[in-house]
N, C-alpha and C positions, 0 to 999 in steps of 0.2 A: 233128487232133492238138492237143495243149498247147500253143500259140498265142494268144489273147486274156489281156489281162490280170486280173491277178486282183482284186476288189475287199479293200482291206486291211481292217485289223482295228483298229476307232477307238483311240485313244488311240498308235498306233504310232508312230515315228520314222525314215522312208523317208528323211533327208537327213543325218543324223549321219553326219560323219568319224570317224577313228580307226580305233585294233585292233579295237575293241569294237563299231564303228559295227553288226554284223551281230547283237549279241548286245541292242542297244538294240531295233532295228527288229522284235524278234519281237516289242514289246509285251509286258506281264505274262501274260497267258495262253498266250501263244508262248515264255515264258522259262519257265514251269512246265513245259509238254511237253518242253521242251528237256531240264531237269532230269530228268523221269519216262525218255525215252528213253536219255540219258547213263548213268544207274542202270543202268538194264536191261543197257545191252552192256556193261561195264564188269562187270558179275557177271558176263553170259552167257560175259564172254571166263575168268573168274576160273573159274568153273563148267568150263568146255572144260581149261585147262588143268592142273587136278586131277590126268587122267587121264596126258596127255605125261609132267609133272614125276615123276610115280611108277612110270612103267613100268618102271624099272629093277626096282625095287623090287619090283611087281607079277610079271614075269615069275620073278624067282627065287623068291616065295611062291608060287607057282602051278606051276612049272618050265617057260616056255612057251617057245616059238621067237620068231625075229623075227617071223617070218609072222605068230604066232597073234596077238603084243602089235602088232603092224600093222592086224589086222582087229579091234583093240578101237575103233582111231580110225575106220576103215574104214567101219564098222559104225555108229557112231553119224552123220558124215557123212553116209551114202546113205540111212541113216531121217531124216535132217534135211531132206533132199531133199524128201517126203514132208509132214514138218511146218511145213514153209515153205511150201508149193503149199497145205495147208491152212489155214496160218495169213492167209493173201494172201486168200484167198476171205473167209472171216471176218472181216476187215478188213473187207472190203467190204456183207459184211450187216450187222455187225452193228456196225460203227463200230473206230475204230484203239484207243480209251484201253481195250474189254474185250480184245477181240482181243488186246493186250501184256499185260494181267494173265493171261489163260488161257495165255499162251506163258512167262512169269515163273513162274508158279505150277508148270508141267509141269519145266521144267528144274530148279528147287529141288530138289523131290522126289525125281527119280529120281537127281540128283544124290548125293544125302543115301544113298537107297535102296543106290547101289552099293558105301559103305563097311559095308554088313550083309552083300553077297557072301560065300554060304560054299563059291563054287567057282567057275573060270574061266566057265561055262558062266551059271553067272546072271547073272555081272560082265555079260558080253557081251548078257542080255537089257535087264538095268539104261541099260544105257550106250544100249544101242540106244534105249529109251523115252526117255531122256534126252534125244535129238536132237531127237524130234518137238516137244519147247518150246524148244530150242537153234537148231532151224533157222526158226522165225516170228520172233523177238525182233526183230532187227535190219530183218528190211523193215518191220514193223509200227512200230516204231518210227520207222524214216527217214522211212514218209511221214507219219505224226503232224507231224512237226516242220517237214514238204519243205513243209506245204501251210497254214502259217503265215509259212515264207519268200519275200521275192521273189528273182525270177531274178537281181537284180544280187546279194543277199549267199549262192545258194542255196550254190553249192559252197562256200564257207568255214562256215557253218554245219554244211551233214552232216558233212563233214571235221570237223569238232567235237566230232559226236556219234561219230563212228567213231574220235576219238581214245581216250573212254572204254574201246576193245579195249586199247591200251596202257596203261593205270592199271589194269584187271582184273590183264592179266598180270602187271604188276609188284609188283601185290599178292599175286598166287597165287604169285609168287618166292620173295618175302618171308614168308609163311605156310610156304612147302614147305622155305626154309633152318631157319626155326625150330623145324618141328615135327620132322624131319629129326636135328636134332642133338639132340632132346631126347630123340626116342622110340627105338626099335628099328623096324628099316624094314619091321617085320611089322605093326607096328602103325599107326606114323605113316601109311604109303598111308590106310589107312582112315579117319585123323582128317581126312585131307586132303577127301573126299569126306563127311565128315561137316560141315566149313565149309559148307560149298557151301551150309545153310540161310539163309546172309546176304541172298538177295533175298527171301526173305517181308515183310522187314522194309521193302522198296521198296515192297510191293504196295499197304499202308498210307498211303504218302503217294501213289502214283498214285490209288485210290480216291479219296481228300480233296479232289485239288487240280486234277487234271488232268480236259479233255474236249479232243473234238475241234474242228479249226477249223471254224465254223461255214459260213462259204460252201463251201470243200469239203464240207462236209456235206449242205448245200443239191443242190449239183448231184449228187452222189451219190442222194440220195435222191429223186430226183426222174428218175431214168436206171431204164428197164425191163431194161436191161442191166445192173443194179448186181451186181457180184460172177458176173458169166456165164465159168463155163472157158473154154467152147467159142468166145467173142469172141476171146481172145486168138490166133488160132487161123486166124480167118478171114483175108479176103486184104489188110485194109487192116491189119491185125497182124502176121500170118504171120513174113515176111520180121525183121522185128524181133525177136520172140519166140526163131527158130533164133537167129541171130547175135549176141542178148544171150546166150542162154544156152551157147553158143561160149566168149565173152568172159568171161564168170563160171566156167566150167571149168576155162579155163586161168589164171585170176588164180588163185582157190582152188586149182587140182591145184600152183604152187608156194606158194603159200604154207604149205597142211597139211605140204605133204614135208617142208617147213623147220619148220614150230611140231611135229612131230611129233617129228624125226629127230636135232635138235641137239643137243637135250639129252643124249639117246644117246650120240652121236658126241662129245660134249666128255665124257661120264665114261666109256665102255666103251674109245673107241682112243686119246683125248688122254689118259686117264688123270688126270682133273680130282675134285677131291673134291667133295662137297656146296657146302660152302663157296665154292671156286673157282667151281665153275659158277655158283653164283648170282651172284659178279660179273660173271664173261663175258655173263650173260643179261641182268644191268641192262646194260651198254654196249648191249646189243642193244635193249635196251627201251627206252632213251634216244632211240635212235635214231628207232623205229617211233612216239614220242609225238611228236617233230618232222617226222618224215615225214608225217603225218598233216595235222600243219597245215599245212607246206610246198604237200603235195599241193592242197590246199584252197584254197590262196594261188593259185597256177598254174589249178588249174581253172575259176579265173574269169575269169582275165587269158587262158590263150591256148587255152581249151575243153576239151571234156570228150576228145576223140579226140583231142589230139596228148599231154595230160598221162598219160594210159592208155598210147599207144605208147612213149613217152620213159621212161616207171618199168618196162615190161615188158622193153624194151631193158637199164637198167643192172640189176635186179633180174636177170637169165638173166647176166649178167658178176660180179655179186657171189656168186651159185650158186659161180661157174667160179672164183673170185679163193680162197673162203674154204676150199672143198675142198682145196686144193691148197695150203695153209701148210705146207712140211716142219717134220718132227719138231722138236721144242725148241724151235721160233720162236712160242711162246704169248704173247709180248709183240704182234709180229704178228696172232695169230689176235684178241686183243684189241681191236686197233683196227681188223680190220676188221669188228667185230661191231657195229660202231656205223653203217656203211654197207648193211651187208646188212638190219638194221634200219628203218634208216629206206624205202630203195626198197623191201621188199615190203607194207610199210604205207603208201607215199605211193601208190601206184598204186590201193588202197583209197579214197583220199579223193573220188572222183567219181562213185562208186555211185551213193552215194545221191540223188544230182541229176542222175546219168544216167539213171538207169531210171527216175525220179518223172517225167521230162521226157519218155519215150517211150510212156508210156500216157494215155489219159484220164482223168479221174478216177472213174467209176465202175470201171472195173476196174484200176486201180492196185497196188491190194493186190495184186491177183491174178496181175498180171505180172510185176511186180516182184517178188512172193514165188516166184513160180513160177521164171523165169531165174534170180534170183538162187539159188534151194535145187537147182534142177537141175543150176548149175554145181558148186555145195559137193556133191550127190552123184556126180557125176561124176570132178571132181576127188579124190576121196577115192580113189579106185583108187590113183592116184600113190602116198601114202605106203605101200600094201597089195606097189604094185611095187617100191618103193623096199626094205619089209622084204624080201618075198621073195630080191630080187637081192643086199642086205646079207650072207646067209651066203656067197655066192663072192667077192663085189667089195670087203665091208667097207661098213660104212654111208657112211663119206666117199665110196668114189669111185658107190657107189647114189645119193646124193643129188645128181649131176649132172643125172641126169633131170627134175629140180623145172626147169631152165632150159628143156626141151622145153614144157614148161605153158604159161610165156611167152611162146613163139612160136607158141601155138596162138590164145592170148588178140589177141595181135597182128592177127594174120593175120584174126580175126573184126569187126573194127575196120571194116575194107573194107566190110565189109554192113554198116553202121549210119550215118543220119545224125547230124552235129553238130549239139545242141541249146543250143548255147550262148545265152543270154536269153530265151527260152522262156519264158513265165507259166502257170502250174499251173489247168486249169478241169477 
């Protein structure tokens, strides 16, 4: 396992105090990946939620059910599943910095692609394609950046980079209030998904500036196992591969319910305008930017397996707390958009230094993109349930189920050891 330590990266800064002490120690070549990977999720999450913010939208252009605007998100998810287990592999042959341009490049596209939809039925193949560079981004990128970290700053770092999901979002808010009030809602969906070419312009500076870390490179390439499926698999993996990809089903099955379902539920039963809602979503998005680091904070100090059980715990009560704001108390549902926020993004910030820390580094990519796209496909079911159960139950009391996700993630906890200080070979 991930046990010896790593050789650093000359010129680095291993003893700097401070906030920053984590963001000094990556060295200039470990703060460019840094930057290259932050880009990437921060669109990847801008790109995803394109689709949430306009379904309203989308369903009456179209005339569809909950179920069918359920299985838009559904659908791209479970192909994500797929383009993440591919993207992992690829990582692994042919290096992290191509690997993240081919997953950047696929998500733009079809991104872009599903605002030319001229019928529910292409949206849904659009979207679907769309995943397969939506679901590599993020492992590709975490270990870029995991394997220029050391073990003491690793979880405050990924947390960093998994912050970037909250600055997409709050950007994709802020794009979808604007263009919202400016356009007619037949049109604006589609300019919406027509931004979405904003990462080409990332690929430009990851080309220029960015490579991978060299001693993980080293030992990679030099492993006959480098990028092997079937390793992950076998018996000194096995065990680890089920129970992360457990852990990742039920983190993602609540979190999509909720990035799916909320937006719905504050403009179809709260009766929230454009406008409104996009306040109520910055309180949330505030939130999920501090959770982020919070979590990151925490998974250094008290490890990667009690700061996971502790956000999946309040995360399943914030579910329970914000469904349940009677009528008229939108001052209420306000503040507490600010907590639900932040827990189902703080439970995120250990990903990345969990799963970089449970595999070797020749097949890293490979596990990590694999557990982690398997949970995001899996998970996707959730919001597919949640629509479905929304025409008898109402979206609010459907979106209870996102708390069952948590307790699945939980419970997966028990099979995994704690890799707290762990050094990346």
């Amino acid at each position: 396992m991930s046990t010896t330590p790593t050789a650093r990266i000359p010129g680095e800064d291993t003893h700097g105090g401070g906030a920053f002490a984590w963001l000094r120690a990556l060295g200039p070549r470990g703060r460019r990946a840094f930057a290259g990977a932050f880009g990437g999720y921060g669109l990847d999450s801008y790109d995803f939620y394109a689709l949430p913010l306009s379904m309203v939208a989308i369903a009456a252009y179209f005339g569809l059910s909950s179920g069918q605007t359920g299985l838009l998100v559904t659908t791209t998810l479970v192909v994500s599943a797929l383009g993440g287990a591919l993207a992992g592999v690829l990582a692994d042959r042919i290096g992290r910095v191509r690997a993240l341009l081919v997953t950047v490049l696929t998500y733009a596209l079809f991104t872009v692609l599903c605002g030319f939809a001229p019928n529910y039925e292409i949206l849904l193949v659009f979207r679907a394609l769309q995943g397969l560079g939506f679901g590599g981004e993020w492992a590709v990128g975490a270990i870029l950046v995991a394997e220029y970290t050391s073990a003491r700053h690793r979880g405050r770092t990924l947390a960093a980079v998994q912050s970037a999901w909250a600055v997409g979002w709050g950007l994709a808010v802020l794009v979808y209030t604007a263009v919202f009030q400016l356009l007619e809602s037949q049109l604006a969906w589609r300019v919406m998904f027509f931004t979405g070419a904003l990462p080409a312009l990332l690929v430009l500076y990851v080309r220029k500036n960015v490579q991978d870390a060299p001693e993980a490179t080293r030992h990679r390439m030099e492993s006959s196992e480098r990028g092997s499926f079937s390793a992950i698999f076998r018996s000194g993996l096995l065990r680890t591969t089920v129970f992360a990809s457990l852990m990742a089903t039920g983190v993602q099955g609540g979190y999509y319910t909720l990035a799916t379902w909320v937006p719905a539920y504050l403009s179809d039963e709260r009766g929230l305008t454009v406008v409104t809602t996009g306040g109520f979503l910055a309180t949330q998005i505030l939130g999920a930017f501090l959770g982020y680091l919070t979590g990151g904070l925490l998974t250094d100090r008290l490890g990667r397996k009690k700061t996971i059980a502790l956000f999946a715990a309040l995360s399943a009560a914030c579910v329970l707390g914000y469904t349940r704001v009677p009528d008229g108390a939108d001052g209420l549902l306000l503040v507490l958009g600010f907590p639900l926020g932040f827990c189902m993004s703080a439970i995120f910030s250990g990903f990345g230094s969990f799963l970089a820390e449970l595999y070797p580094t020749s097949v890293r990519g490979t596990g990590q993109g694999f557990t982690y796209n398997v949970g995001r496909g899996l998970g996707a079911f959730f919001p597919t349930l949640v629509g479905a159960l929304a025409e008898s139950m109402g979206v609010g009391g459907a979106l209870v189920f996102g708390s069952v996700a948590y307790a699945i993630a939980a419970l997966a906890l028990l099979g995994l050891p704690e890799t707290q200080g762990r050094e990346l070979v």
